[in-house]
C-alpha positions in Angstrom: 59.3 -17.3 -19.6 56.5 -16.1 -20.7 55.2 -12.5 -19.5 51.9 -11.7 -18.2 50.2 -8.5 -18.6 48.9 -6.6 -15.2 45.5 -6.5 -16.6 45.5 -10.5 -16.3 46.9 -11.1 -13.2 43.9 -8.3 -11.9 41.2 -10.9 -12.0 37.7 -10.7 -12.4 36.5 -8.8 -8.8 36.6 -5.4 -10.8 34.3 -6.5 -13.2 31.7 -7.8 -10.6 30.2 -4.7 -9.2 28.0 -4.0 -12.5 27.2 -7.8 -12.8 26.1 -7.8 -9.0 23.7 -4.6 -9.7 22.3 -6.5 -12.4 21.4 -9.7 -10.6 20.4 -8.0 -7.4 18.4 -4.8 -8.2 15.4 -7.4 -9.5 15.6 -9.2 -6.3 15.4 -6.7 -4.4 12.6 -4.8 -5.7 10.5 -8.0 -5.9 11.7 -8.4 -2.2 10.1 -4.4 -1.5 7.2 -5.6 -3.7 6.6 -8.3 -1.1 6.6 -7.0 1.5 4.4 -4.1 0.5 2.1 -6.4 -0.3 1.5 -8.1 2.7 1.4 -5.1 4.6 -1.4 -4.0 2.6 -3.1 -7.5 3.2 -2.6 -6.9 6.9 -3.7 -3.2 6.8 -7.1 -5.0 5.0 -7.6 -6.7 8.4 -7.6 -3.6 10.7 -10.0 -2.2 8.2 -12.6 -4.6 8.4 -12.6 -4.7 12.3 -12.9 -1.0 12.0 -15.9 -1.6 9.8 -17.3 -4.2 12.4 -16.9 -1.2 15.3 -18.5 1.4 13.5 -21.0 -0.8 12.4 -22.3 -2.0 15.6 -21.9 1.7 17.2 -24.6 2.4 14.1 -26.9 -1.2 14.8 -26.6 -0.2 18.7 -27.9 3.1 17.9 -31.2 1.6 16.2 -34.6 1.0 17.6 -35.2 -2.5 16.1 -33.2 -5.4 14.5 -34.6 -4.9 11.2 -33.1 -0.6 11.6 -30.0 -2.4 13.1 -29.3 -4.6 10.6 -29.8 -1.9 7.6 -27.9 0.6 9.0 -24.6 -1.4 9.9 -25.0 -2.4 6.3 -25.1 0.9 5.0 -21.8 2.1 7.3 -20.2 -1.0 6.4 -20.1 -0.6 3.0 -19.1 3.3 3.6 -16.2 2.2 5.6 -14.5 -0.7 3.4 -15.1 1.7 0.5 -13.3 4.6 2.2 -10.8 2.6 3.7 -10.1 1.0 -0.6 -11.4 -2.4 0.8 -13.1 -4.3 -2.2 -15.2 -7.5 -1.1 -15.7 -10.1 -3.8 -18.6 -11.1 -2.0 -19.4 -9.4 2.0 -22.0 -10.1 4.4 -23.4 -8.1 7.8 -24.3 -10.5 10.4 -26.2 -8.4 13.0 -27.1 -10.1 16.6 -28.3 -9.8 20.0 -31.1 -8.1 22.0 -32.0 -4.5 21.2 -33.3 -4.3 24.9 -32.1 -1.7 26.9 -28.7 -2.7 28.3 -28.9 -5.7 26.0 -26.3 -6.4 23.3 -25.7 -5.9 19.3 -23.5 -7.8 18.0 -22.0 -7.4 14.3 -19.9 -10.0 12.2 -18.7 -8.9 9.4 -17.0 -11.6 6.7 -15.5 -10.4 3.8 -14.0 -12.0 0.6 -11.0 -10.1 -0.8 -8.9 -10.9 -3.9 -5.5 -10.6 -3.3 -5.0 -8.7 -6.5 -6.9 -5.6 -5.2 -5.8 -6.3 -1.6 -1.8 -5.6 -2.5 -3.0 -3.9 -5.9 -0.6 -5.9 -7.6 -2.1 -8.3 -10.1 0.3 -10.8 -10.0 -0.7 -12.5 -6.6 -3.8 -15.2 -7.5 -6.3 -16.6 -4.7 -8.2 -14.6 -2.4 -8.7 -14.2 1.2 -11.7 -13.9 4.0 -11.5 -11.3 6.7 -13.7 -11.6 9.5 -14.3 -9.7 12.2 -16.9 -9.1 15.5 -17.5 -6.2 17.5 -20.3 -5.6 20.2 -21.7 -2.5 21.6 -24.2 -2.1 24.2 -27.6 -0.8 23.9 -28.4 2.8 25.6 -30.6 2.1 28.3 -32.2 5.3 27.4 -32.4 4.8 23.6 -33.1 0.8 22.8 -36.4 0.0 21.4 -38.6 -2.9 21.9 
């Protein structure tokens, strides 16, 4: 009869844990990676609608369409650039009656790359955010 050593009757589960860390760390880092990632896409959606908000509080402050429309531009571009927001291409829709009482609406529409939305290079394609908000005119301030 033939002997057999304790090291062969052991098996192979001791020698799994290193194997296991090898196969597994990769997966989960790209897993972390992930989901960082599309966080940061969603976090790129509450900025924009803050930019919409702020940017009809500035139209709504304005005495005429034309001064509404320039200055939501202007704060919309200062609030996707604070917030790290970088539009491929963006556009400032400004609406509505600058009346007293009456209503500005502003739409803005943004094209982002997901590369600079998760600041990871490795995700192609791009994606539009778009987002409305509408403030009311001052009856004391609007213009005519």
């Amino acid at each position: 009869m033939k002997r057999v050593g304790r090291r062969a009757l052991s098996g192979d589960a001791g020698d799994a844990g290193p194997l296991e860390l090898v196969i597994l760390a990769p997966v989960l880092l790209a897993l972390f990676a992930i989901v960082i990632a599309f966080g940061r896409a969603t976090t790129a959606d509450t900025d924009v609608e803050h930019a919409a908000r702020v940017g009809a509080r500035a139209a709504a402050a304005a005495q005429s369409i034309g001064g509404a429309t320039a200055r939501a531009q202007e704060v919309v571009s200062e609030s996707l650039a604070d917030s790290g927001v970088s539009c491929v291409s963006r556009s400032v829709g400004v609406g509505g009656s600058m009346q007293p009482g009456g209503q500005v609406t502003v739409t803005v529409r943004c094209v982002a790359s997901l590369a600079d939305l998760t600041r990871y290079a490795l995700l192609p394609g791009s994606r539009t955010l778009t987002a409305s908000a509408t403030e009311v005119i001052d009856r004391t301030r609007g213009g005519g």
